[in-house]
ZAMARGU-4260 file (C-alpha; in steps of 0.2 Angstrom, whole numbers, plus 5000, padded with zeros to 4 digits):
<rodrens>
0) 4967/4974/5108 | 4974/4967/5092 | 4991/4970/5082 | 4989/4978/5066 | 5001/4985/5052
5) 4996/4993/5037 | 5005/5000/5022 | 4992/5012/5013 | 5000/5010/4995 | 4995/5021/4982
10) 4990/5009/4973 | 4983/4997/4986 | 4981/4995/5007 | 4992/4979/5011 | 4989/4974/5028
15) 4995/4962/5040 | 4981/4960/5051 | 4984/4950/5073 | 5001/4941/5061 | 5011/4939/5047
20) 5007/4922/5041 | 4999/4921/5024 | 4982/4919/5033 | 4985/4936/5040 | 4986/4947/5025
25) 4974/4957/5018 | 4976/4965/4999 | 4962/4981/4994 | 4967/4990/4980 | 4965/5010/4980
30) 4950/5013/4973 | 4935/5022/4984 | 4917/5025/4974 | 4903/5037/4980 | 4889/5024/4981
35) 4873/5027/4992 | 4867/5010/4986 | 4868/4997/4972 | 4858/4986/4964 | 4861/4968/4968
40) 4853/4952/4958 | 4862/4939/4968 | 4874/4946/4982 | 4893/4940/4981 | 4901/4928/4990
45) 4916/4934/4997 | 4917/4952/5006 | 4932/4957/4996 | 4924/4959/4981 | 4911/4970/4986
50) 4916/4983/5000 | 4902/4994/5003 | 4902/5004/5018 | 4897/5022/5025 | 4913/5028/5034
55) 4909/5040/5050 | 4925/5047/5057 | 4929/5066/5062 | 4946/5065/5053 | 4935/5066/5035
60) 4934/5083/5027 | 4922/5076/5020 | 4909/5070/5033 | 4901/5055/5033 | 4904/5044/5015
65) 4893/5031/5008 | 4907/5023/4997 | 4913/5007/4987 | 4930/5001/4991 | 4945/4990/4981
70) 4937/4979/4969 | 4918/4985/4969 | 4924/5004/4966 | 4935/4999/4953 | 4920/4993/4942
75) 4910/5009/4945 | 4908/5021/4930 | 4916/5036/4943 | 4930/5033/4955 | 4943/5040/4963
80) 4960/5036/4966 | 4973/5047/4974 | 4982/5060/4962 | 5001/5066/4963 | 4994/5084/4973
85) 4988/5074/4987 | 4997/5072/5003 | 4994/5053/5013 | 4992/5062/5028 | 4978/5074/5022
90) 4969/5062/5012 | 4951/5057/5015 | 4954/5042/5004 | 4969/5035/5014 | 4959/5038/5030
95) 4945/5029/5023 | 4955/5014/5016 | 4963/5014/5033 | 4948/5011/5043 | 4937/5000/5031
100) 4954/4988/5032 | 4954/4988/5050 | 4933/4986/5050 | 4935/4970/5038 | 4947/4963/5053
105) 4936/4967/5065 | 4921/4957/5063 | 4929/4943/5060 | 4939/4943/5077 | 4929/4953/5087
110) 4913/4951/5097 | 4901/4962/5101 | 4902/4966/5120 | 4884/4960/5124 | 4870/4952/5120
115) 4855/4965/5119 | 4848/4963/5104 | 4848/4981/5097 | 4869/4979/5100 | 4870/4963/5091
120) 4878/4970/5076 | 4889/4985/5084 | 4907/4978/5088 | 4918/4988/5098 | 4936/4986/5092
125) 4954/4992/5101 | 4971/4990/5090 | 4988/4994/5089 | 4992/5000/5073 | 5010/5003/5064
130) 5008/5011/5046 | 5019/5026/5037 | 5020/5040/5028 | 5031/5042/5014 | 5049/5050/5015
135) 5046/5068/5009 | 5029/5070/5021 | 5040/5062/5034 | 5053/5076/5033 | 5040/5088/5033
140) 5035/5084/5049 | 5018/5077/5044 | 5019/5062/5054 | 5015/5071/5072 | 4999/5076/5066
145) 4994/5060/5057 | 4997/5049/5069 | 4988/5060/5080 | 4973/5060/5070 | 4973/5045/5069
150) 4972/5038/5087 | 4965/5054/5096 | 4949/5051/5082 | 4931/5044/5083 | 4929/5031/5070
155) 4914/5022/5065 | 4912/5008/5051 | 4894/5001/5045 | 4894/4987/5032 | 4881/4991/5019
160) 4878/4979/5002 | 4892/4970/5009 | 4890/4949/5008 | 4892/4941/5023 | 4893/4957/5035
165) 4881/4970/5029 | 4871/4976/5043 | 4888/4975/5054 | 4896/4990/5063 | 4913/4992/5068
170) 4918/5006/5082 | 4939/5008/5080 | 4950/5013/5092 | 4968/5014/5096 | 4978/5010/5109
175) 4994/5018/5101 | 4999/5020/5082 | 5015/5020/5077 | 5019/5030/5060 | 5037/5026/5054
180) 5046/5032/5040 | 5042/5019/5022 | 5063/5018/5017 | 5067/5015/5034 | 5055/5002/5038
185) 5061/4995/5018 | 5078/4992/5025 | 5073/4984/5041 | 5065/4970/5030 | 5080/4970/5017
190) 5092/4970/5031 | 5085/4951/5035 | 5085/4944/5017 | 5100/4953/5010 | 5113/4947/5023
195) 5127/4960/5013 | 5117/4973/5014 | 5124/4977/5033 | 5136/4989/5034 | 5139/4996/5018
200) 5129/5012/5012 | 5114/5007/5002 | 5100/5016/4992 | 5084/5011/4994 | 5072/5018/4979
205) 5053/5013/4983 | 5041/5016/4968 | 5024/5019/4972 | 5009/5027/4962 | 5011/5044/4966
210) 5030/5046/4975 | 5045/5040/4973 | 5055/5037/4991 | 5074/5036/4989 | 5080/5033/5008
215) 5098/5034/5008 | 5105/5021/5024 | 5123/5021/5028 | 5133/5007/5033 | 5131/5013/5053
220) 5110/5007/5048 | 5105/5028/5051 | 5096/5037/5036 | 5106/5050/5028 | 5095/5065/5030
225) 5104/5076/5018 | 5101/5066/5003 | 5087/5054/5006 | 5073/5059/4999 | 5054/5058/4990
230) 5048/5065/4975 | 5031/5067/4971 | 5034/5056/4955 | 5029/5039/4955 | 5021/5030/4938
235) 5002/5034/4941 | 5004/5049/4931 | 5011/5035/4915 | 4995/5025/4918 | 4985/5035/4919
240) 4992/5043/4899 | 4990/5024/4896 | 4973/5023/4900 | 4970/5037/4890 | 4979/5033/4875
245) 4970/5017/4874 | 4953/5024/4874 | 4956/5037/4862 | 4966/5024/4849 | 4954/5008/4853
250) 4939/5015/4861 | 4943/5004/4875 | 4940/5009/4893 | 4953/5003/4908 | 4942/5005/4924
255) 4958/5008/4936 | 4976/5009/4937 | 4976/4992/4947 | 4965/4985/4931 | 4982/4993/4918
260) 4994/4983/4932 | 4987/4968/4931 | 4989/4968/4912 | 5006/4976/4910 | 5013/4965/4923
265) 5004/4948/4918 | 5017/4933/4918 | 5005/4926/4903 | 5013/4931/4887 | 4996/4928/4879
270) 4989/4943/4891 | 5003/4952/4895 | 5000/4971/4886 | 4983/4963/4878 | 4966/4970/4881
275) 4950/4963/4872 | 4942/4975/4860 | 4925/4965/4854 | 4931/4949/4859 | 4947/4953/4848
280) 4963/4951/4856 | 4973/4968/4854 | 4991/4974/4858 | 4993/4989/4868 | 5014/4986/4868
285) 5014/5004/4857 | 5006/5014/4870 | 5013/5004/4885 | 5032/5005/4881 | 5029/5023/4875
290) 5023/5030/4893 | 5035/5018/4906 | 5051/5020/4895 | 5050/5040/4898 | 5046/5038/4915
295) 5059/5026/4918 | 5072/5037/4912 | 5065/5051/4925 | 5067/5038/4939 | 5084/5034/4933
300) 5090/5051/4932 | 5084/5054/4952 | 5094/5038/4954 | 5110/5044/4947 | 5109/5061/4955
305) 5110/5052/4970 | 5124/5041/4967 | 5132/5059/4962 | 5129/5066/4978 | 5134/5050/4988
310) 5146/5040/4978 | 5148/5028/4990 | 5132/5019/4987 | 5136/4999/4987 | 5118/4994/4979
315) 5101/5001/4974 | 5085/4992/4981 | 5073/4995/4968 | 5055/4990/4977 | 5038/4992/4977
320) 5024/4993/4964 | 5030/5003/4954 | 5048/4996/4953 | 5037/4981/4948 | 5029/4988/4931
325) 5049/4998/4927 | 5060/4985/4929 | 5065/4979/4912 | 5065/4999/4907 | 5075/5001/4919
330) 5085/4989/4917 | 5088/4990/4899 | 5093/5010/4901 | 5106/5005/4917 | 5114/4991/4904
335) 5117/5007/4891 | 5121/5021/4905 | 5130/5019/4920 | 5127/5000/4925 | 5126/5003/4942
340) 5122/4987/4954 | 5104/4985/4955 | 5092/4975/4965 | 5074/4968/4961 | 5068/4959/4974
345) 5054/4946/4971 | 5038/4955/4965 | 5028/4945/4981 | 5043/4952/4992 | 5043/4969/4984
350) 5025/4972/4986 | 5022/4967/5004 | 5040/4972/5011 | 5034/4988/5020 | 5018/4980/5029
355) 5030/4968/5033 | 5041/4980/5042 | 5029/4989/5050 | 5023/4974/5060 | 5041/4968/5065
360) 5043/4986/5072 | 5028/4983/5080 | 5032/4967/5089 | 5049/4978/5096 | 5039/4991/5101
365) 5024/4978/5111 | 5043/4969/5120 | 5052/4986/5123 | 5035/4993/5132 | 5031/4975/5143
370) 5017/4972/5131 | 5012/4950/5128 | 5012/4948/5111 | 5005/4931/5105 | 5016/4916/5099
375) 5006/4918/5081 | 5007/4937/5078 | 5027/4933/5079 | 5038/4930/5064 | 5044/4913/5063
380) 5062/4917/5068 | 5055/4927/5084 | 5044/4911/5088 | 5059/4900/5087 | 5071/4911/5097
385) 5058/4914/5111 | 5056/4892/5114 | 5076/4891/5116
</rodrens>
């Protein structure tokens, strides 16, 4: 059995995978392809970059899906990535991002359990998984069912084009899954790198792709469940009018959301809001600013409802992706509105925060149940606390 979180982000998996040191991580944006095959002149090097796989679980509504995953999909003329009507816990995408992350983890520390030949490439693999579901699926009551579907299913992954596994199946199976709620598991991993964040009343708003969660903790550490909440806003919906808007003004087509990310939030200034048209460097600053600065002023309205409806907020936490790609709008419009105290943790911190947390709950859970739990899979402090 092998520990396992996995924050499936909107706009990408992040896992942390047996640990939580660096060589543990694991980073697939969310892109999914239909590909029965491709054709290949000299097959890449590392797996990452071309996921291929045909995903066999009875979870899909789909069925069985020959697909391209993360950075291979994103290069594909057709792909999907999740849109705003699409709940996590009903989504064929999230399950198959999900397993294909866990599969990748898999053959590289699992065994197959014999050595007949014909089960050479079959590994059977057993995990305990901790992962979430955002705020307003949460209080929907979603997470029963997901997390049921999850462990209760019969899961199968076969590598197809992949370098270095293809030919390669992965059985999964769960011993438990733990599905916890994304704000909550925010403030857990806040908690231990804002030391004044304990006992005051703190807003914790966490921008992803398609939703926004804003998980209210009071200063007794319980969510307020009155005015916590998620909205099915997030700033997909901006990059994908980016996206657009830059086709139709340059003839210039961004392959994915992740692709727009990547040039938005580039710390070069040369390439920051640059995209090459023919070789000729061209600004999309226009187009860019245009989009984030109306969605930032959506996102800072929810904000200041909230602080209405709870005045006593001390701070807001501003996190995740899309909290990444915001924050000078956001900031700019807080300097000129209400200046309320504002956060923006590390971008690095921001985006891995939640894997983080799920795999500390994780830990809790394995010492409250009895359950070993390997010196490495610890966190550091817990490493050093257990030699005293």
């Amino acid at each position: 059995m092998r520990l396992a979180s996995v924050d499936i982000g909107n706009d990408a998996v992040k896992a942390f995978l047996g640990g939580v040191g660096e060589e543990n991580k694991l980073y697939i944006p969310n892109v999914v392809a239909k590909l029965e095959s491709r054709s290949i002149v000299e097959m890449e090097k590392n797996p990452i970059d071309a996921i291929h796989v045909e995903v066999n679980s009875n979870t899909l509504k789909g069925g069985i899906q020959k697909v391209a995953v993360g950075k291979l999909a994103s290069k594909q003329n057709v792909n999907e990535e999740l849109t705003p009507d699409t709940d996590k816990s009903e989504s064929d995408q999230a399950m198959i991002l999900l397993l294909t992350t866990l599969a990748l983890d898999a053959v590289k520390n699992f065994k197959p359990k014999d050595n007949k030949e014909e089960d050479d490439q079959v590994i059977k693999a057993r995990y305990l998984l901790s992962t979430g579901l955002p705020m307003d699926e949460t209080k929907r009551g979603l997470n029963k069912a997901f997390r049921k579907k999850i462990r209760d299913g019969l899961h199968k992954v076969k590598f197809l084009d992949t370098p270095v596994y293809q030919g390669k199946t992965v059985e999964i199976s769960f011993e438990n899954v733990l599905v916890n709620t994304e704000g909550f598991a925010a403030y857990i991993e806040l908690s231990e790198n804002y030391k004044d964040i304990v006992g005051k009343t703190v807003l914790i708003n966490d921008i992803g792709g398609l939703s926004t969660d804003s998980a209210i903790i009071t200063k007794d550490a319980q969510v307020d469940n009155e005015f916590s909440d998620g909205i099915k806003k997030g700033v997909a919906g901006a990059l994908d009018n980016i996206i657009r808007k830059v086709y139709n003004k340059h003839r210039y087509t961004i392959k994915s959301r992740r692709d727009l990310v990547e040039i938005i939030t580039s710390e070069d200034p040369e390439e920051k809001n640059t995209i090459y048209v023919a070789g000729t460097s061209t600004s999309i600053q226009d187009i860019v600013d245009e989009e984030l600065s109306t969605l930032a002023s959506e996102e800072y309205k929810l904000m200041k409802s909230i602080w209405r409806n709870v005045p006593g907020i001390r701070k807001a936490y501003n996190i995740g992706g899309g909290s990444a790609v915001l924050k000078t709008y956001l900031i700019d419009i807080n300097k000129e509105d209400a200046k309320f105290p504002f956060e923006f943790p590390k971008i690095e911190d921001s985006i891995w925060m939640i894997a983080r947390a799920y795999f500390k709950i994780l830990t809790l859970y394995c010492q409250k149940k009895g359950i070993d739990v390997p010196k490495e899979a610890l966190p550091k402090a817990e490493v050093a606390e257990t030699a005293k």
